[in-house]
N, C-alpha and C positions, 0 to 999 in steps of 0.2 A: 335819120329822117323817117318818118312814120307818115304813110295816107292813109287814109278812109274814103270811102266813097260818101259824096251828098249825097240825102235822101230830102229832097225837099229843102235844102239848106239848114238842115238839123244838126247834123252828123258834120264834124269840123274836119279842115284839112290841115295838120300841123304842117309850120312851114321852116321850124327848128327845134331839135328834142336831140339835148346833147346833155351826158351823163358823165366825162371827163373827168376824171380823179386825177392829179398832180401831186404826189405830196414833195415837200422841201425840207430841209436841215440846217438849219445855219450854225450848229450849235447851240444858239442861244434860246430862242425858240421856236418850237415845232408849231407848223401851219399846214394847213390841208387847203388847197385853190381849186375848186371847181368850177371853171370858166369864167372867176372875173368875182368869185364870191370867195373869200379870206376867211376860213371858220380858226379861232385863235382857241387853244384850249388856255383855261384860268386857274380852275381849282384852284380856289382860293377863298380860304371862309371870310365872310364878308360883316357879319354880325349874330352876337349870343343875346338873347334875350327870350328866357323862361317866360314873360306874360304878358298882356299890353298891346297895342299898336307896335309892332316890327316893321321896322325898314328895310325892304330886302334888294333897292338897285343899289350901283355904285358907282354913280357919275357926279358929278360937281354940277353936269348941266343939266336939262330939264327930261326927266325920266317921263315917260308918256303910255300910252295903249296896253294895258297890261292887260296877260291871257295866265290862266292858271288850269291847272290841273294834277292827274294824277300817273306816275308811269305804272306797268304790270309790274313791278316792284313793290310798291306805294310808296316811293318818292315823291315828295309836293315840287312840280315841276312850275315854276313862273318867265316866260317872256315879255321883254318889256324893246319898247324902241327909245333910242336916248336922239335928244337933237343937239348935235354939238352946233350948227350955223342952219343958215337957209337951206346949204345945199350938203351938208356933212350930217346921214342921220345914220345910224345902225341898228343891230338887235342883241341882244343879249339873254342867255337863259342863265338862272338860277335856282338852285335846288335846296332841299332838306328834308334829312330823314324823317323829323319829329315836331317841325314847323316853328322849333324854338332857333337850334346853330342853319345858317343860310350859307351857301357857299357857290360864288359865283363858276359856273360850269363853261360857258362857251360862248365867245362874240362872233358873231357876223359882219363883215366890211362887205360895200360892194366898190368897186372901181366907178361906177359912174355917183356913188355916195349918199343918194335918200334911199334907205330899206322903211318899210313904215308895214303899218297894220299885220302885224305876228300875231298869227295864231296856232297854238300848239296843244293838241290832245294824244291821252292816252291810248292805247291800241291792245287791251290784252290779250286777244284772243290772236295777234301775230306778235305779242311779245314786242312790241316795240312803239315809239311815238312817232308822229307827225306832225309835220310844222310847215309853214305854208307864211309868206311875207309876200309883198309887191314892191319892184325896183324902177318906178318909174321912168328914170329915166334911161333906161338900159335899152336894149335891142330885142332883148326877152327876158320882158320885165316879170312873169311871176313863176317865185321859186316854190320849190315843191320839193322836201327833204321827208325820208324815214331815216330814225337812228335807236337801236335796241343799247344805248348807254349814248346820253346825252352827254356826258364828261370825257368820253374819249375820240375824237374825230376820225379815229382808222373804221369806226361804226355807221360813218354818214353815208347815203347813199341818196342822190342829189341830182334833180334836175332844172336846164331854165327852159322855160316854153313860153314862143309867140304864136300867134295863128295867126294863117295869113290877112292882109286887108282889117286889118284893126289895129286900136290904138287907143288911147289914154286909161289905161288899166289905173280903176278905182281902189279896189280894196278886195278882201279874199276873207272867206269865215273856212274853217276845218270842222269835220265830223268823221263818224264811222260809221260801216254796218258788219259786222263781223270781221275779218281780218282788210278789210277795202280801207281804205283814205279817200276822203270825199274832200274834195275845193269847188267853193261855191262860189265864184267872184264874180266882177264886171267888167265890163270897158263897152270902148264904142265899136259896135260890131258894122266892120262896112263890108262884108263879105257876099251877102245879097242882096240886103235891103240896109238903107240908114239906120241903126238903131243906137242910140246912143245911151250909155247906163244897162246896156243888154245883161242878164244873168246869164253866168255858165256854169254847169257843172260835170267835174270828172271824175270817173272813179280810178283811183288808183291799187295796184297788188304791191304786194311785199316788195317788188324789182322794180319799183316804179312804171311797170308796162300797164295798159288797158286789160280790163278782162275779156274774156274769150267772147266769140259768138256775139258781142254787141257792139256798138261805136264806144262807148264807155267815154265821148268826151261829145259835149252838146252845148249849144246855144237855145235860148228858148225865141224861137223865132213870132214873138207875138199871136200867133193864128188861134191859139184858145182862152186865154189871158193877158192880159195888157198888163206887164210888170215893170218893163221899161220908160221912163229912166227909174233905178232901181238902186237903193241904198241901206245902210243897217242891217247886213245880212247877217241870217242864223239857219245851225242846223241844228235839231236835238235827235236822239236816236229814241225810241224805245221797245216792246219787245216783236211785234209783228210791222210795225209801220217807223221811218223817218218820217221827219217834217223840213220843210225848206219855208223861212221867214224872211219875208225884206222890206224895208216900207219901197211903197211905189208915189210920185207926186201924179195927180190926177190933173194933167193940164185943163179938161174942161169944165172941172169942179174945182178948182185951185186949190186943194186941202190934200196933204196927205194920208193915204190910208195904207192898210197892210194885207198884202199877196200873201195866199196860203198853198203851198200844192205836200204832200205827199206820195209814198211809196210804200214799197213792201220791203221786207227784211228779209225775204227767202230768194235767195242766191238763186235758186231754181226757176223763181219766176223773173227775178229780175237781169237776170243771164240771158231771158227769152227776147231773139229778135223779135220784130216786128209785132205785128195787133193791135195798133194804134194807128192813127189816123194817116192814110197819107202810105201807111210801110212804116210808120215810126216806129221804136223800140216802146212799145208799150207802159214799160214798168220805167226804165233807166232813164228814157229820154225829158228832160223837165219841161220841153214844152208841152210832150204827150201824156204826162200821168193822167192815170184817171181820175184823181180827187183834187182839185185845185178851185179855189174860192177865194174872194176878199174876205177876209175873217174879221174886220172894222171898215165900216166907209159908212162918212156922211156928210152933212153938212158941217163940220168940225176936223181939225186934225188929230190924226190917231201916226204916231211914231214913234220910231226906236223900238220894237218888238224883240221880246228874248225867249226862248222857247224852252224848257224844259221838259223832258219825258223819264216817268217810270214803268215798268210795264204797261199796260194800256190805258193807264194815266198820260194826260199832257198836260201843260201848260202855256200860257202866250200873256207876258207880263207886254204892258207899253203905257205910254204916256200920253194923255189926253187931254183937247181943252174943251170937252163938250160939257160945258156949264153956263150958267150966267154969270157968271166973274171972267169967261175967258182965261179962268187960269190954266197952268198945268195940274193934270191929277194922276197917280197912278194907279192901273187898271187890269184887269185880269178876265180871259177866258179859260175856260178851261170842258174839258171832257174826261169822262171815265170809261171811255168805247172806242178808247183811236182816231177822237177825233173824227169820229161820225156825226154826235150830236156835240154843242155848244151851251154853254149859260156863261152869265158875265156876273162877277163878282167887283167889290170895288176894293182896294187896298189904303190907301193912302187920300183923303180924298177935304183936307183943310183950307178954308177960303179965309182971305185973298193971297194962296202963298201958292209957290211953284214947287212942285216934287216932280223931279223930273229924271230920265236915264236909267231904267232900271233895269236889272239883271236875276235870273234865279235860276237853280237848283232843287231837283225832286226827288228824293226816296220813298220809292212806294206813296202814302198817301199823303207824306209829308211835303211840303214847298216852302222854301226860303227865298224871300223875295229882296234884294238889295236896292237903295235909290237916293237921291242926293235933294236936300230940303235945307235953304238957308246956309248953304257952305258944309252939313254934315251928312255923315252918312249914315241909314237908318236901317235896323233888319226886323220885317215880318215874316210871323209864321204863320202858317196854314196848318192844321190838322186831317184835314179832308179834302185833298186834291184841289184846293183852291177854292173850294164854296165859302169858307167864309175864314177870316183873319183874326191875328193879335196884333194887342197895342204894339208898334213899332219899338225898338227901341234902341238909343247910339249906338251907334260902332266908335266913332273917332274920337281919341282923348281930347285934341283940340279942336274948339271950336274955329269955326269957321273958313277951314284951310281945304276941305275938298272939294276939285275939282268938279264942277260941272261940264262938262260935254261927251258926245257920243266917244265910247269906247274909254271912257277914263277908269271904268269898275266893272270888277268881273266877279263871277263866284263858280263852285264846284263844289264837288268832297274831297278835295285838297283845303278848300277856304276861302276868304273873302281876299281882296287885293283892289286897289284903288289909287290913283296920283292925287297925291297930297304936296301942298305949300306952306307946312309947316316950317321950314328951314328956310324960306324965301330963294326958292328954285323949288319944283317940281321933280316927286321922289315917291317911290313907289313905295304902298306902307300894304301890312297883311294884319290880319287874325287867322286864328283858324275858324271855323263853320262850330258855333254851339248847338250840336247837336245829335242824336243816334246816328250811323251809319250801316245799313245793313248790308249783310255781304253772304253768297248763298253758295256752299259749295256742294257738288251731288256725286256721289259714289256708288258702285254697285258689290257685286262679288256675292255673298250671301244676303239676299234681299237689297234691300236700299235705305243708304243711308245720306242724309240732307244734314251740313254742315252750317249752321248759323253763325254769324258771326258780329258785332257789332265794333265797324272801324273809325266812330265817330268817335264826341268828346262828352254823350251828355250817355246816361242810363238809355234804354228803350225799356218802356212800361206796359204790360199786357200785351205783351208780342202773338199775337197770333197767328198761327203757321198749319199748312196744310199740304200733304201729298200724294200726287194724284198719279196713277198709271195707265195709259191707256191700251188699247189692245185686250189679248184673249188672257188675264189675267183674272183669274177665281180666288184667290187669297190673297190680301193685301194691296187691294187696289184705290184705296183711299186712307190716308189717316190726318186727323188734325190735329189741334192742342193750344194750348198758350202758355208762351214762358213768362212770369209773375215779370222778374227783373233780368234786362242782360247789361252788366256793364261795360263799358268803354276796354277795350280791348278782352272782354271774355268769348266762349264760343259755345256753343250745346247743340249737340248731335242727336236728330230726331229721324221716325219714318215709320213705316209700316210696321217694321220687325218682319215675321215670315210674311213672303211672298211664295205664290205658286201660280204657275201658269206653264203659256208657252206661244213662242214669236215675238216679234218685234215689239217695242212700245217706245211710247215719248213719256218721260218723268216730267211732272210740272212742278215746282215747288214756288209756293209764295209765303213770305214770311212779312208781315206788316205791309201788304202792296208792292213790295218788292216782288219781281218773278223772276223766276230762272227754268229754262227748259235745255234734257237733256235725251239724247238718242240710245236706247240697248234694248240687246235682244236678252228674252225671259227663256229661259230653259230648266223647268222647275223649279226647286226652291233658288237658284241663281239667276241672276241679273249681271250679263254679262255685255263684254265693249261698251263701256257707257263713255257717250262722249257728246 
């Protein structure tokens, strides 16, 4: 058991935080029991298929909620929840090295038997994933897992948590900010005030504990935003700011619209108690950020928000019926400053039809926007951080079989994933992401050097790349360039050449909108501990 102290009823009191590993042997097979939660290892290839639409669950019954990503390996990691009855649901992950062979990795049972809304992201910078589902009917109903190898259970490290004076736990989104795990979910918080659909958010460390110096676990007590009752949650990272999206229903405008708040990225400030209203934790607490706005609201509904970030690029793809047809359309904002300033783009926007549910994915100044139109599913692209679009165009071989509703499609730099009725049951189908993938690595030792890399599927073209050193450096404090073509898994290594200086500096390196920043100190022609 863990307390914290209320500060204003911000700062939560856990009132169960049990971490219990059991493992069992029966000889036949090996099971790992973490309070009431059955992780079953499978490894077991599930399907080969070189091109096309892939099918990657493996149930007879209806395959649901699918979460995709990527682990610090690049392994294409997928969760999916399967519903075998009303009250019999689980989770299962599945992986693959090269998004063609899929090989089912790990199921989750609970004892009380609805697991629903799994979501799982990669963690590289702790080397490991998080996964995050909600057990409704449990006693501490949401689970919170890190595992540095998702196929072997002696790796999981796993907890349940209730807090006191609450109940009906809705749904849970996963994010990061450096090696932290972020759970963003809801329920009905009755802890001080009614609030019913309240957001909360935790940050978690490698050991599953809070981090230092803050409450690291919050309720947003309504007092500067009104986001509750609160649904469709999202987080996206990118390189100095998080973002947290949910739609909020406006009981006195009867229209849903979408809560905006962010944060900072630096451990430093966001470690800092208080300086917010009240004694709140300034930076951490999601009632207190400093930047929080409705980022849609009007006389129309604006829902389903998915957020995307690349460096100081963002995105906020959603579904809209502000037209004269009342249809759905789908829609985009976007900024190229952190989400300081806004403009709205339109994506998808054909009358009298409904494009509804959509999801995306940013590298640098590219966007991938996913959405369902007529039973199929459609991918635009963006070239310029979402200002303006391409013709959409299919994803799914069969017409008519995918799923429309929240949470049915996801996407990443792993790839596309979606539940599809092609098979007459509900089944999880993938692609991969048509597209560059940049990936930035940065080294020091004599001078510095910036590792490019492209982990996508399609060429990058006139790659432009630039890097920078700050601090007391007199040679080699800036260089740019452009690489003509990078192919799909090729790399080129670029940068200043001689450096000379001396003291500390931060390396920036951007390659196609892509950023990556890293810390060393300059001590002549060397650049040294870069990290």
């Amino acid at each position: 058991m863990k307390k914290v102290v209320a500060i204003l009823g911000i700062l939560l009191v856990t009132t169960a935080l049990t971490n219990a590993i059991n493992i069992t042997n029966d000889g036949k097979e090996r099971a790992v029991y973490m309070d009431g939660i059955k992780i079953v290892p499978i490894n077991k290839v599930i399907t080969t298929n070189m091109e096309g639409n892939i099918k990657v669950s493996t149930s007879e019954d209806d395959d649901i909620m699918p979460t995709i990503t990527k682990d610090p390996n690049g392994r294409i990691l997928v969760t999916y929840a399967t519903r075998h009855s009303f009250f019999d649901q689980d989770v299962t992950v599945v992986y693959s090295a090269d998004g063609s062979t899929w090989t089912a990795a790990t199921q989750f049972m609970s004892d009380e038997g609805i697991l629903q809304y799994p979501s799982i992201i990669g963690i590289p910078e702790a080397g490991d994933v998080g996964l995050s589902f909600i057990d409704p009917l449990s006693e501490y109903p949401l689970w919170v897992l890190r595992s540095t190898d998702v196929t072997n259970p002696d790796t999981y490290i796993g907890l349940r948590v209730a807090w006191g004076d609450t109940e009906d736990y809705n749904e849970v989104a996963v994010g990061i900010v450096h090696y932290l795990l972020l759970t963003l979910f809801t329920n009905h918080n009755y802890y001080m005030w009614d609030i019913p659909g309240c957001p909360y958010l935790v940050y978690w460390t490698q050991e599953l504990e809070q981090p230092p110096d803050i409450g690291g676990q919050y309720f947003d007590g309504q007092s500067i935003l009104k986001t509750a009752p609160a649904s469709n949650l999202n987080i996206a990272t990118g390189q100095d700011y998080f973002y947290l999206l949910m739609e909020h229903f406006n009981e006195t405008t009867g229209h849903s619209e979408i809560a905006f708040k962010k944060s900072v990225t630096d451990l430093d400030l966001l470690f800092t108690p208080g300086g917010g209203p009240g004694g709140m934790d300034k930076y951490a607490d999601i009632e207190a950020m400093p930047w929080q706005m409705y980022l849609v609201k009007g006389d129309f509904d604006a829902k389903d928000p998915y957020a995307a970030a690349s460096g100081s690029n963002v995105v906020v793809v959603y579904m809209s019926n502000d037209n004269v047809y009342g249809d759905w359309d789908i829609k985009c904002v976007y900024s190229h400053d952190g989400g300081e300033t806004w403009e709205t783009s339109e994506i998808a926007t054909e009358h009298p039809v409904d494009e509804v549910y959509p999801a995306a994915f940013m590298s640098g100044n590219n966007v991938y926007c996913v959405y369902v139109k007529n039973g199929n599913l459609y991918l635009a692209k963006s070239e310029d951080g979402g200002e303006t679009w391409s013709e959409p165009e299919q994803i799914n071989e069969v017409d008519g079989t995918v799923v429309a509703e929240p949470r049915a499609i996801d996407i990443s730099d792993g790839g596309i994933v979606w539940v599809d009725t092609r098979n007459g049951n509900s089944d999880i189908y993938y692609v991969p992401l048509p597209a560059p993938i940049i990936t930035i690595g940065i080294s020091g030792g004599f001078g510095v050097k910036a590792t490019i890399s492209n982990e996508g599927t399609e060429a990058a073209e006139n790659l432009a790349w630039s890097v920078d050193l700050s601090g007391l450096v007199f040679i080699g404090k800036h260089a740019e360039g452009t690489i003509d073509t990078l192919n799909p898994g090729d790399s080129v290594t670029v940068g200043p050449g001689l450096v000379f200086g001396i003291g500390p500096t931060t390396i920036t390196v951007n390659a196609g909108g892509v950023t990556k920043t890293a810390k060393g100190f300059v001590l002549g022609p060397l650049v040294l501990g870069v990290s």
